[in-house]
MARKOLFI-44075 format. One line per 2 residues: for each residue x, y, z of N, C-alpha, C, O, CB. Coordinates in steps of 0.1 Angstrom, whole numbers, m for minus. Glycine has a CB too. Example, Ala and Ser with C-alpha at 12.3 -4.5 7.8 and 13.67 -1.06 7.14 Angstrom:
2
132/m57/78/123/m45/78/132/m33/78/142/m33/85/113/m45/90 | 128/m22/71/137/m11/71/129/0/79/134/11/80/141/m6/57 $
END
This chain:
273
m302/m267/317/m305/m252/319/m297/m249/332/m300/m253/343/m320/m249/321 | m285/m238/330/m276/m234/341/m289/m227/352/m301/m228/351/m262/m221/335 $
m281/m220/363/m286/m214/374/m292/m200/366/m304/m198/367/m272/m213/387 | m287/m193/360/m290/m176/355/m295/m179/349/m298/m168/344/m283/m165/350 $
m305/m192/337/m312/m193/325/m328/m197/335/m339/m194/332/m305/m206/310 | m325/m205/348/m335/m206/354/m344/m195/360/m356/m193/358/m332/m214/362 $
m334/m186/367/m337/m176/375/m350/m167/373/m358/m164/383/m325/m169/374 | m353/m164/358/m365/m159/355/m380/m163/356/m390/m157/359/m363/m157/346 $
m376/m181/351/m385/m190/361/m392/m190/377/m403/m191/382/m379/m199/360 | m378/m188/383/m381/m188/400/m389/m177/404/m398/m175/413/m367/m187/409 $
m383/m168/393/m388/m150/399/m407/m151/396/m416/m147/403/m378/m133/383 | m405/m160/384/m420/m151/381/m427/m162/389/m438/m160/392/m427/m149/362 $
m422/m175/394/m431/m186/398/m435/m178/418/m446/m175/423/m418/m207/397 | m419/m174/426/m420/m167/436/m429/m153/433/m435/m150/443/m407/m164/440 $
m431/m146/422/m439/m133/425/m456/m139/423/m465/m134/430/m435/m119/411 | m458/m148/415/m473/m156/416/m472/m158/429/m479/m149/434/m477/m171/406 $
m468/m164/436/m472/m175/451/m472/m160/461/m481/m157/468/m456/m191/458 | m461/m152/458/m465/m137/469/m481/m127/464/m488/m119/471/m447/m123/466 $
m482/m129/454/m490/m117/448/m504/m126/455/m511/m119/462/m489/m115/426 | m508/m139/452/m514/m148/458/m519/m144/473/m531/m141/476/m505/m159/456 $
m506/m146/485/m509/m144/495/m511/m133/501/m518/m134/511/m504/m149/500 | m507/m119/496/m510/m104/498/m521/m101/492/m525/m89/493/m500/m95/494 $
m529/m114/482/m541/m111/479/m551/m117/492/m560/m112/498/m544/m118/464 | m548/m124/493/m555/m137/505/m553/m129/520/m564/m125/525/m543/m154/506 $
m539/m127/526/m537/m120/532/m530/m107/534/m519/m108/539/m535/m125/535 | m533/m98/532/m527/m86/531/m523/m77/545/m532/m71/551/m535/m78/523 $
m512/m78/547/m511/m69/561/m512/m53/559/m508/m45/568/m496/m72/570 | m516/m50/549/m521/m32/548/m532/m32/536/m529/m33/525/m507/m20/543 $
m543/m30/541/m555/m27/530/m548/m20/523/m541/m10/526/m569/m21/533 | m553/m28/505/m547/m19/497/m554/m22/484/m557/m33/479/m532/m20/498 $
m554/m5/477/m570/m7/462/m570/m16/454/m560/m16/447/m572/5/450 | m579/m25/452/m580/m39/445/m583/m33/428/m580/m22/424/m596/m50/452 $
m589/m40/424/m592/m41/407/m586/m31/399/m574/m33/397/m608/m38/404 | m590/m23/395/m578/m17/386/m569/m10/388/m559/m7/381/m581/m12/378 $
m573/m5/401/m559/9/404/m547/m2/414/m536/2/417/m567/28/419 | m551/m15/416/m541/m25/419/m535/m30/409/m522/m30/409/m545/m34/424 $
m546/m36/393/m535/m38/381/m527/m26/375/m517/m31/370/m543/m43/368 | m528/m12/375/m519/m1/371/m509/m3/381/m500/m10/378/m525/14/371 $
m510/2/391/m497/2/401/m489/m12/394/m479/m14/387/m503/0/421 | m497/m18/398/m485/m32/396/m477/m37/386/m466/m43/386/m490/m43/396 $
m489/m29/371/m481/m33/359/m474/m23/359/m466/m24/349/m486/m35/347 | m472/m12/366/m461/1/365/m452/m2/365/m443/0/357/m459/10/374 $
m453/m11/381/m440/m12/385/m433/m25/374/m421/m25/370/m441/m15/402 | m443/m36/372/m436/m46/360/m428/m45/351/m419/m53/349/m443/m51/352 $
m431/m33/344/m426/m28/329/m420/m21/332/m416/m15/322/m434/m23/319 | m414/m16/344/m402/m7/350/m389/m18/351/m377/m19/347/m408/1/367 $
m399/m25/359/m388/m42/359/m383/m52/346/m372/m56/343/m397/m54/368 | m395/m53/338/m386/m59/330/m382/m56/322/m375/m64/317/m386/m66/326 $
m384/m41/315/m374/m33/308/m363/m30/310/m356/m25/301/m376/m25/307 | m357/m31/326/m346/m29/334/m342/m42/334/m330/m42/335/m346/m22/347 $
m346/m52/334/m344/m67/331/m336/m71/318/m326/m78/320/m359/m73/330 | m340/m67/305/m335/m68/294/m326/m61/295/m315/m67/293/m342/m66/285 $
m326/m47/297/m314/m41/291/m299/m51/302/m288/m56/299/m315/m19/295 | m305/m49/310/m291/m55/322/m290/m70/314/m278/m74/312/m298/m58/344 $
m301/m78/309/m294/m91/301/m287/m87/290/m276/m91/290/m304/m102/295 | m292/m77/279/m282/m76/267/m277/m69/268/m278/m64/257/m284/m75/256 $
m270/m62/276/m264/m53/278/m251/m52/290/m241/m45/287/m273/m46/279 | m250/m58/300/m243/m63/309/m241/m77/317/m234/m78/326/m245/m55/316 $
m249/m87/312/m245/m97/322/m234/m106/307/m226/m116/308/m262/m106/331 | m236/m101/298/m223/m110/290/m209/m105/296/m200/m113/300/m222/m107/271 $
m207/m88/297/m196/m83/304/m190/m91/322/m179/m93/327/m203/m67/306 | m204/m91/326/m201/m98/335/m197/m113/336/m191/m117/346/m209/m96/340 $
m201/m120/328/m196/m132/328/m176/m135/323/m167/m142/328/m208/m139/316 | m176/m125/310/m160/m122/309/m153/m116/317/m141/m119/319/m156/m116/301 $
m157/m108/321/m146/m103/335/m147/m118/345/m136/m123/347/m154/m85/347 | m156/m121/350/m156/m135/354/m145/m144/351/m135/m147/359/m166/m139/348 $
m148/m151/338/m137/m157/334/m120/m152/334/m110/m158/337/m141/m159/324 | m123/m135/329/m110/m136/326/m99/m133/342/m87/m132/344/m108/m123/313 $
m110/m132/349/m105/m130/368/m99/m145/371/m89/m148/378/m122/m127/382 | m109/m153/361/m103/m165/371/m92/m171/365/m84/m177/371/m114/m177/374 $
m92/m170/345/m82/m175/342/m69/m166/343/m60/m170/337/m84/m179/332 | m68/m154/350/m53/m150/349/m53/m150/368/m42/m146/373/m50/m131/339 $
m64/m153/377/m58/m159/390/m62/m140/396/m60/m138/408/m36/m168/388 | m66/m132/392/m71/m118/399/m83/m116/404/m94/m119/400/m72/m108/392 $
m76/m110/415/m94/m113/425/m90/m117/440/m81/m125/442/m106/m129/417 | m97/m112/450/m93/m118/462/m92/m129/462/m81/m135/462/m98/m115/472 $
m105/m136/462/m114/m151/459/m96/m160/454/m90/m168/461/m131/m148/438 | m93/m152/442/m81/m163/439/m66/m164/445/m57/m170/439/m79/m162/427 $
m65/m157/456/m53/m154/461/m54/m165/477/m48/m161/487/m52/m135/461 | m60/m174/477/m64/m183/489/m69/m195/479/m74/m195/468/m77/m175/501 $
m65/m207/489/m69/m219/483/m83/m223/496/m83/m226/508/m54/m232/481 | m91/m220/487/m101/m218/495/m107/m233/496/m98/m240/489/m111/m207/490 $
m118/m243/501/m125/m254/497/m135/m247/490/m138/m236/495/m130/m263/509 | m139/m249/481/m153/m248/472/m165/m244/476/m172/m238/469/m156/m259/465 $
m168/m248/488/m180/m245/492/m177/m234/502/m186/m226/504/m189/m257/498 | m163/m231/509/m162/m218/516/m158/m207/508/m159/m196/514/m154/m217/527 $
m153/m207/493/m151/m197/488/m163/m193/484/m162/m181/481/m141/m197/480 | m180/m200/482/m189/m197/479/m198/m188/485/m206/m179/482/m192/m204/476 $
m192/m194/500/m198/m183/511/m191/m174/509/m199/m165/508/m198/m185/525 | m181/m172/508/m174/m160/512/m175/m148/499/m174/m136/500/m158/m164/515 $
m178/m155/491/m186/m149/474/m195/m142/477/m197/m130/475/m194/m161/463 | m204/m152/486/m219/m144/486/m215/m131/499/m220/m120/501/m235/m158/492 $
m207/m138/505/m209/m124/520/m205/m111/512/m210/m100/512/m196/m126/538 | m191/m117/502/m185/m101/499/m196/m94/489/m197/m81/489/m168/m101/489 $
m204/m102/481/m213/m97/472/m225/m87/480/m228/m75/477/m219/m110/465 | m229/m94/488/m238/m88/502/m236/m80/508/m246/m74/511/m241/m93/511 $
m224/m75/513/m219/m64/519/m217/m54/506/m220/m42/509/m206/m69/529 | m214/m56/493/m212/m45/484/m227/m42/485/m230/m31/491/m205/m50/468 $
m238/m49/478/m247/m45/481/m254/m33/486/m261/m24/480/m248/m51/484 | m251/m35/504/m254/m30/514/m247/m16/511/m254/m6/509/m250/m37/525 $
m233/m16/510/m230/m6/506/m234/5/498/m234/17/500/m223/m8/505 | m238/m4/483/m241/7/474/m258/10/475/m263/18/467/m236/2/459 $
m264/2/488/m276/10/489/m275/21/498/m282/31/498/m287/4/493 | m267/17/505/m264/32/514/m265/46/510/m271/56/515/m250/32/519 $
m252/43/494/m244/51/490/m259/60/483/m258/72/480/m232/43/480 | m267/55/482/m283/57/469/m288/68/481/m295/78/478/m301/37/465 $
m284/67/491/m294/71/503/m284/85/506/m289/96/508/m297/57/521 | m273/83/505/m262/95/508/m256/103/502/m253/114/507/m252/92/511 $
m255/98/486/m249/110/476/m260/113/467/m266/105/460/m235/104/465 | m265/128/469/m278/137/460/m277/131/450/m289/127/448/m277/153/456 $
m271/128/443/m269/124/427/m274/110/425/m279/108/414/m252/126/421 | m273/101/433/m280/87/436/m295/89/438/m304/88/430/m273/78/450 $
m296/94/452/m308/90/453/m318/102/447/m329/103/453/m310/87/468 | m316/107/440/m322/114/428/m330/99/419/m343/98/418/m306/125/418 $
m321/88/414/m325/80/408/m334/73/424/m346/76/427/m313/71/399 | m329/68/429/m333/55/439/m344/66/444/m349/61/454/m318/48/452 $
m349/76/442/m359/78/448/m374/70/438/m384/65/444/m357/94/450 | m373/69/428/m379/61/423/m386/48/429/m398/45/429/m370/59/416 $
m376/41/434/m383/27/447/m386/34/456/m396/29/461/m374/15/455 | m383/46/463/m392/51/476/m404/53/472/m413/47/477/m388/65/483 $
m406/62/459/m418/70/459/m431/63/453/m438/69/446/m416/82/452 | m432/47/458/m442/41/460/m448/40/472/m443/36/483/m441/31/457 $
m467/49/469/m471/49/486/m480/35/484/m490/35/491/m483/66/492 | m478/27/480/m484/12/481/m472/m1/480/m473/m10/472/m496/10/468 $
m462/0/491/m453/m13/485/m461/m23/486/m470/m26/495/m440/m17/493 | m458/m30/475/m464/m45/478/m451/m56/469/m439/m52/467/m485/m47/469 $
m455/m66/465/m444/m77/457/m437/m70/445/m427/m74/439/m451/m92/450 | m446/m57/441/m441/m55/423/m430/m44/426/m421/m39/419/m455/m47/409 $
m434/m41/441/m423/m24/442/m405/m30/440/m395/m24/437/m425/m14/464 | m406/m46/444/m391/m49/441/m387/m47/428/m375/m45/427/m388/m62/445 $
m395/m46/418/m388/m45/405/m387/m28/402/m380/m21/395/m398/m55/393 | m401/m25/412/m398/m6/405/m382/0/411/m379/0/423/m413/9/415 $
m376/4/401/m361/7/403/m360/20/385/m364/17/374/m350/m14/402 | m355/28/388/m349/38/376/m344/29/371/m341/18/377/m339/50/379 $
m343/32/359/m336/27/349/m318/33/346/m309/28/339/m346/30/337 | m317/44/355/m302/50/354/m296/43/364/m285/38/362/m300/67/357 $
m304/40/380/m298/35/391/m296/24/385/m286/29/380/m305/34/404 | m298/9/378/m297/m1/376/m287/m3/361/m281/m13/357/m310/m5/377 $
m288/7/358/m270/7/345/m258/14/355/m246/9/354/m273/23/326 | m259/25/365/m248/23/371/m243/14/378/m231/12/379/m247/30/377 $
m251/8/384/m251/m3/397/m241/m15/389/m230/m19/393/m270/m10/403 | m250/m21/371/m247/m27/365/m230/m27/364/m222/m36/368/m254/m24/357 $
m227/m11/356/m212/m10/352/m205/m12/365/m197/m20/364/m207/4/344 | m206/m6/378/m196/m11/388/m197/m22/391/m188/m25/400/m195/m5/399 $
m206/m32/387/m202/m50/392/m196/m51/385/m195/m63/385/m210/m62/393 | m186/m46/374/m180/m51/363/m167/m52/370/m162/m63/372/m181/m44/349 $
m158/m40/375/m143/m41/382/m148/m48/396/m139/m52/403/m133/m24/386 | m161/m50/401/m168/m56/413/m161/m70/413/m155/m75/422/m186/m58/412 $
m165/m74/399/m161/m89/397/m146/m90/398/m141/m96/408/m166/m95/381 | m139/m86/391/m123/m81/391/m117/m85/407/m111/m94/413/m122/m62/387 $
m123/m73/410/m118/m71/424/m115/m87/438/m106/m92/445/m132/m59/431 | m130/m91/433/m135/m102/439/m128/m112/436/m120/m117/444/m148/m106/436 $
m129/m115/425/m131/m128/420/m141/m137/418/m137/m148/414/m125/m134/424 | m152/m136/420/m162/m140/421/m164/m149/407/m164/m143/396/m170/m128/424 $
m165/m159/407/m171/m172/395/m185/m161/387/m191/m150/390/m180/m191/407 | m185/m167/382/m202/m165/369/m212/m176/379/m223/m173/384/m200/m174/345 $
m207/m186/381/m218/m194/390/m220/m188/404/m232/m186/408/m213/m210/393 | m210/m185/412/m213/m179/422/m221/m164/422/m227/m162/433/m203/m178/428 $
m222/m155/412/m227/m141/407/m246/m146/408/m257/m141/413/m219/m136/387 | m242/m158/399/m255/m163/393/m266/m168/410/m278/m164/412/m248/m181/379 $
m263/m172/415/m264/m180/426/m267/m166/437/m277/m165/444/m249/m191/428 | m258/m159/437/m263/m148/444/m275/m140/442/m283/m138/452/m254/m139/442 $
m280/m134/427/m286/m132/420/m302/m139/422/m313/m133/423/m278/m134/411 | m299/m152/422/m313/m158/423/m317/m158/441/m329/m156/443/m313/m174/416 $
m309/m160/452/m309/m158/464/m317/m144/469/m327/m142/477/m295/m159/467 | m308/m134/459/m312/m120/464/m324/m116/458/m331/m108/464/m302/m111/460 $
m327/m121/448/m338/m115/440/m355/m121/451/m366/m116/454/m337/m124/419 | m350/m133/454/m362/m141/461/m366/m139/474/m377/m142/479/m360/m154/460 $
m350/m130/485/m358/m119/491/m359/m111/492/m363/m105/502/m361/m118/496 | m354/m105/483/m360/m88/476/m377/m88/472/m385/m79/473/m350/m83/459 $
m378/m103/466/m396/m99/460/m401/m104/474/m413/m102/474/m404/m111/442 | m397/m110/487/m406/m115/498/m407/m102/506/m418/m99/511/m399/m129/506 $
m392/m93/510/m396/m85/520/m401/m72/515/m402/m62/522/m386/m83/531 | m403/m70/503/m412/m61/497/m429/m67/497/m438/m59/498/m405/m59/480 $
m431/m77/497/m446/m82/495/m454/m74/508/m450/m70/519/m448/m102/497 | m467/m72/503/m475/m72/515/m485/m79/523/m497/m80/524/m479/m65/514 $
m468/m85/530/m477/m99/543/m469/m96/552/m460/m88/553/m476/m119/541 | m475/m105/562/m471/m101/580/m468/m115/577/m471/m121/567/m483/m95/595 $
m462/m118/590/m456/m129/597/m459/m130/606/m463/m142/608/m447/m130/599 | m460/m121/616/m463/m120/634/m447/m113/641/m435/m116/638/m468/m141/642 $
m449/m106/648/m443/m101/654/m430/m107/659/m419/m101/657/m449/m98/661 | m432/m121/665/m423/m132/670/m418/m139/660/m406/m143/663/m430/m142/679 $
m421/m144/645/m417/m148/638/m410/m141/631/m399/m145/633/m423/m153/635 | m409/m131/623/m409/m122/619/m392/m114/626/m381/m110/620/m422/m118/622 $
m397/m113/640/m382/m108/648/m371/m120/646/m359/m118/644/m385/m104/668 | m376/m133/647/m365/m144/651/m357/m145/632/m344/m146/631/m376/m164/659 $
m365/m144/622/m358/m145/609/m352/m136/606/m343/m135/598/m364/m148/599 | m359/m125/615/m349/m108/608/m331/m111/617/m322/m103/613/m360/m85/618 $
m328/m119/626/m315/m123/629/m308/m130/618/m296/m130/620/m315/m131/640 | m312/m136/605/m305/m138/592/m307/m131/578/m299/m128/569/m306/m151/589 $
m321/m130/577/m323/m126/565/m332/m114/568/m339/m113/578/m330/m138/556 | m332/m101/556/m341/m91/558/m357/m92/555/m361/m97/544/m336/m81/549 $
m366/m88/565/m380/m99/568/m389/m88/559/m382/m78/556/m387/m102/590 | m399/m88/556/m411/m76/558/m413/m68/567/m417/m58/561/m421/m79/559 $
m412/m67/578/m409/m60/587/m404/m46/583/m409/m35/580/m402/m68/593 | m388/m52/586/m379/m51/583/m377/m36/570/m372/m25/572/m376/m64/581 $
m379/m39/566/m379/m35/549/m393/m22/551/m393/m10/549/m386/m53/537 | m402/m31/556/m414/m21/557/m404/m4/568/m408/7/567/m433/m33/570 $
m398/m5/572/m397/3/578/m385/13/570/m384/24/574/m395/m3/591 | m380/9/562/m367/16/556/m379/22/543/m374/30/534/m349/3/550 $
m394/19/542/m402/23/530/m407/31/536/m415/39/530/m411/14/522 | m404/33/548/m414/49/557/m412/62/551/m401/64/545/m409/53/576 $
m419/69/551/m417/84/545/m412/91/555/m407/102/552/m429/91/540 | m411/88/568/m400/97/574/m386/95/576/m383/84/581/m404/101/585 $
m375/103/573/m361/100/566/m360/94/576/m362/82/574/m350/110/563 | m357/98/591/m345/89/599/m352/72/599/m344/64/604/m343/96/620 $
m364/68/596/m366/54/595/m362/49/578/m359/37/575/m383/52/600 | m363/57/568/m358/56/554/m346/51/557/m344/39/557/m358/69/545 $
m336/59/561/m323/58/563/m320/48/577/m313/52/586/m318/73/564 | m325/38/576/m320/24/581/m323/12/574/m326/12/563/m324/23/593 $
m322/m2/581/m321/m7/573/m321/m11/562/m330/m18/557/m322/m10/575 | m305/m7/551/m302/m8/542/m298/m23/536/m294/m23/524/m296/1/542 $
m298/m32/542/m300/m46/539/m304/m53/531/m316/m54/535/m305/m50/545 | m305/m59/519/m313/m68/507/m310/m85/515/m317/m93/522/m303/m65/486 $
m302/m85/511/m302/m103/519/m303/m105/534/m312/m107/542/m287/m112/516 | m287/m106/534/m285/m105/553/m287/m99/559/m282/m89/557/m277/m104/559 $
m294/m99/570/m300/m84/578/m288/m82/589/m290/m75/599/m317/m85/587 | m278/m88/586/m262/m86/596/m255/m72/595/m249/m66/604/m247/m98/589 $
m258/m69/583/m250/m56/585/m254/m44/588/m246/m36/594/m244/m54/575 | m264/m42/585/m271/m39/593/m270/m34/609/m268/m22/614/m276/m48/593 $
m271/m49/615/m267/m47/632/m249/m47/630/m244/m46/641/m273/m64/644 | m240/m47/619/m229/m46/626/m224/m30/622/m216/m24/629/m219/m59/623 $
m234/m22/606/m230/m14/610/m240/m3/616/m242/8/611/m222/m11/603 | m246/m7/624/m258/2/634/m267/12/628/m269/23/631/m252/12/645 $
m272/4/616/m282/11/610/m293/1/612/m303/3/605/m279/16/594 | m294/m7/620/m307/m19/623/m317/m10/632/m314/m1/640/m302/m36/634 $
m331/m14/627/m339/m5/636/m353/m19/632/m353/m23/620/m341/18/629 | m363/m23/641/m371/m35/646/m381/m22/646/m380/m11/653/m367/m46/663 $
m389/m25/640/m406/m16/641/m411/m21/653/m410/m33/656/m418/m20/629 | m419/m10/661/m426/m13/678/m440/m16/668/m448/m25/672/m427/7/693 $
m444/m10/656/m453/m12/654/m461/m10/639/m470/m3/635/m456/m7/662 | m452/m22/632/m453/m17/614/m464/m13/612/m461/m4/603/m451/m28/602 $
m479/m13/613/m485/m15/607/m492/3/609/m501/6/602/m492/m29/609 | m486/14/617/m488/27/618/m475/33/606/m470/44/607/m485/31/637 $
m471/26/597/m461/34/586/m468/37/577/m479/33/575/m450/27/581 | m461/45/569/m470/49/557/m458/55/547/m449/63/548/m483/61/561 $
m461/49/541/m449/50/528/m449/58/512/m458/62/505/m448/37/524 | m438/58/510/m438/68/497/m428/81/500/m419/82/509/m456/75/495 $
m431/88/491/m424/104/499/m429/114/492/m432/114/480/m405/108/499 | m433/128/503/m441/136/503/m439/143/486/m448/149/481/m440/145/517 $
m426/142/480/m432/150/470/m436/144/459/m437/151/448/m424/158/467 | m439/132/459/m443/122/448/m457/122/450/m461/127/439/m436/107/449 $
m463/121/455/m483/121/455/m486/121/445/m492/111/441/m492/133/462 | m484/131/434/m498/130/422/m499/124/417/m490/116/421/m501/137/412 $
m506/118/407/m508/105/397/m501/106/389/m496/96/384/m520/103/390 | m497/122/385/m487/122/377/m472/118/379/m466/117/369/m488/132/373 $
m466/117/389/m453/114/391/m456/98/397/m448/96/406/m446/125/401 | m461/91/395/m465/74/398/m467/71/383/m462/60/381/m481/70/410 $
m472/77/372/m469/75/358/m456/66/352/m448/67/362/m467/89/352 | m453/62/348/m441/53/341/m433/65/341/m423/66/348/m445/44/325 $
m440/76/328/m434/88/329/m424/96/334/m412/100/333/m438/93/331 | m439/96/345/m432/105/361/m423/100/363/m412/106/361/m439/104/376 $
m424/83/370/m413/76/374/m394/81/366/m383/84/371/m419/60/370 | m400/77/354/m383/82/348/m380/94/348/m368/97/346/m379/79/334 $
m390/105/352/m381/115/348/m378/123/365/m373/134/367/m388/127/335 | m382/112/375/m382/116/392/m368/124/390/m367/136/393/m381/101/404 $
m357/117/387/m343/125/389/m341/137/387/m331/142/392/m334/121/383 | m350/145/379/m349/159/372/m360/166/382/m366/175/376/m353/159/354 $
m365/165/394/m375/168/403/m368/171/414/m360/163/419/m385/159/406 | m370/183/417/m362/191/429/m362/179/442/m369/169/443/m372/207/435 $
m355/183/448/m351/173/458/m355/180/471/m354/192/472/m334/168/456 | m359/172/483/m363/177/492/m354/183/503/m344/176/502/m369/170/496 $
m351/192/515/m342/192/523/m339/183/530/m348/175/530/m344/199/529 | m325/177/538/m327/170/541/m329/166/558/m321/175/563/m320/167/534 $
m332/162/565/m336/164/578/m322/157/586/m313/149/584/m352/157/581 | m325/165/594/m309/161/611/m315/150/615/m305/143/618/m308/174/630 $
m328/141/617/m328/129/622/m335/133/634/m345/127/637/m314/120/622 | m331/145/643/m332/146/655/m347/154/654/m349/164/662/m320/153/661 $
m359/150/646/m373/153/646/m380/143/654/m373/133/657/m380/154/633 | m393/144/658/m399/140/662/m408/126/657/m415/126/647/m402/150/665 $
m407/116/666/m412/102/657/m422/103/653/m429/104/663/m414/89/664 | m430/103/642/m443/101/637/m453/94/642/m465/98/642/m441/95/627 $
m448/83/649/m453/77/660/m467/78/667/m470/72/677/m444/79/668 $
END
């Protein structure tokens, strides 16, 4: 069994052991018994319906552009004789920084975060909100890794390998657990923490609109959108025009993009704080 036939394994074995400890320990009270199983299976069946389509539907594309990058030698990746294990890094950084980018891009062009408002407008993040994602944001995202791969060069093993890296902490700094302050600050110097994350889920924009990070929390500080919570546990998440029960619906959720969009604020308001 390759790296991408495991991956679904890891995912669901990592979302048991998180769901576990945000049960055990939860760093934000949050409604147990059934209005915890709805939220959660909301967000599930948001995920693995966006799961399937992205398997039968784009990751075979992606595997042939793959190949056909590497057997005609196109792609940055192939234009350097790299050692094997540094073109892997260098796989994952360029993969990571696209990333970064195209979450930015969700946060900057109306027409994106129309979809991507979808993952904001959960006011309970916990482990399942990593899978709540539109289903339009995750077919565009899909078709541009396709000239992504091109561009790169990027292997199918290295894509694959990224993929399971990213996914495992995407479902950690979405969970709801603490670390401690000191721990917490010292790992957010490599990887994006809970913390971290908790703070780009705030409902007020100028903390939304920072750390845009999924893996590395580097780019972040290099390109000065890093911002360290004085005090996560005063956030409160979601966004103001999503509240009713009806727009947290599966429903709601898909049809968020067709829902007036809010003004957008100068940044220069006053901290919530």
């Amino acid at each position: 069994m390759n790296l991408a036939e495991l991956r679904p394994y890891l995912s669901f074995g990592l979302l048991l052991l998180l769901l576990l400890w945000e049960t055990l320990l939860p760093f934000f009270s949050f409604p147990r018994g059934r209005t915890r199983l709805v939220h959660g299976g909301r967000n599930l069946i948001l995920g693995i319906s966006n799961g399937l389509i992205t398997a039968l539907l784009f990751a075979g594309l992606w595997w042939v552009a793959a190949d056909i990058s590497a057997e005609r030698g196109f792609g940055l990746l192939h234009q350097f004789s790299w050692h094997p294990h540094i073109e892997t890094v260098i796989a994952l950084l360029l993969l990571d920084v696209w990333t970064y980018t195209w979450h930015r891009l969700n946060h900057r062009i109306p027409l994106l975060w129309r979809f991507h408002r979808v993952h904001h407008s959960d006011p309970h993040m916990d482990v399942t909100t990593a899978s709540r994602f539109h289903t339009g944001e995750i077919v565009l995202s899909s078709i541009l890794r396709i000239p992504l791969i091109f561009l790169l060069g990027v292997s199918a093993w290295q894509l694959a390998l990224y993929e399971v890296l990213l996914f495992a902490v995407v479902q950690f700094h979405h969970a709801n657990v603490g670390l401690g302050e000191k721990v917490d600050r010292v790992l957010s110097w490599f990887i994006v923490t809970p913390f971290l994350h908790k703070v780009h889920h705030s409902h007020w924009q100028p903390e939304t609109d920072s750390n845009y990070a999924s893996l590395l929390s580097i780019w972040d500080r290099i390109f000065r959108t890093f911002r360290f919570p004085n005090d996560p546990s005063r956030l409160r998440f979601g966004l103001d025009e999503f509240t009713s029960p009806q727009t947290q619906s599966l429903g709601g959720m898909l049809s968020t993009p067709l829902a007036p969009t809010r003004p957008l604020e100068t940044g220069k308001t006053k901290s919530p704080e």
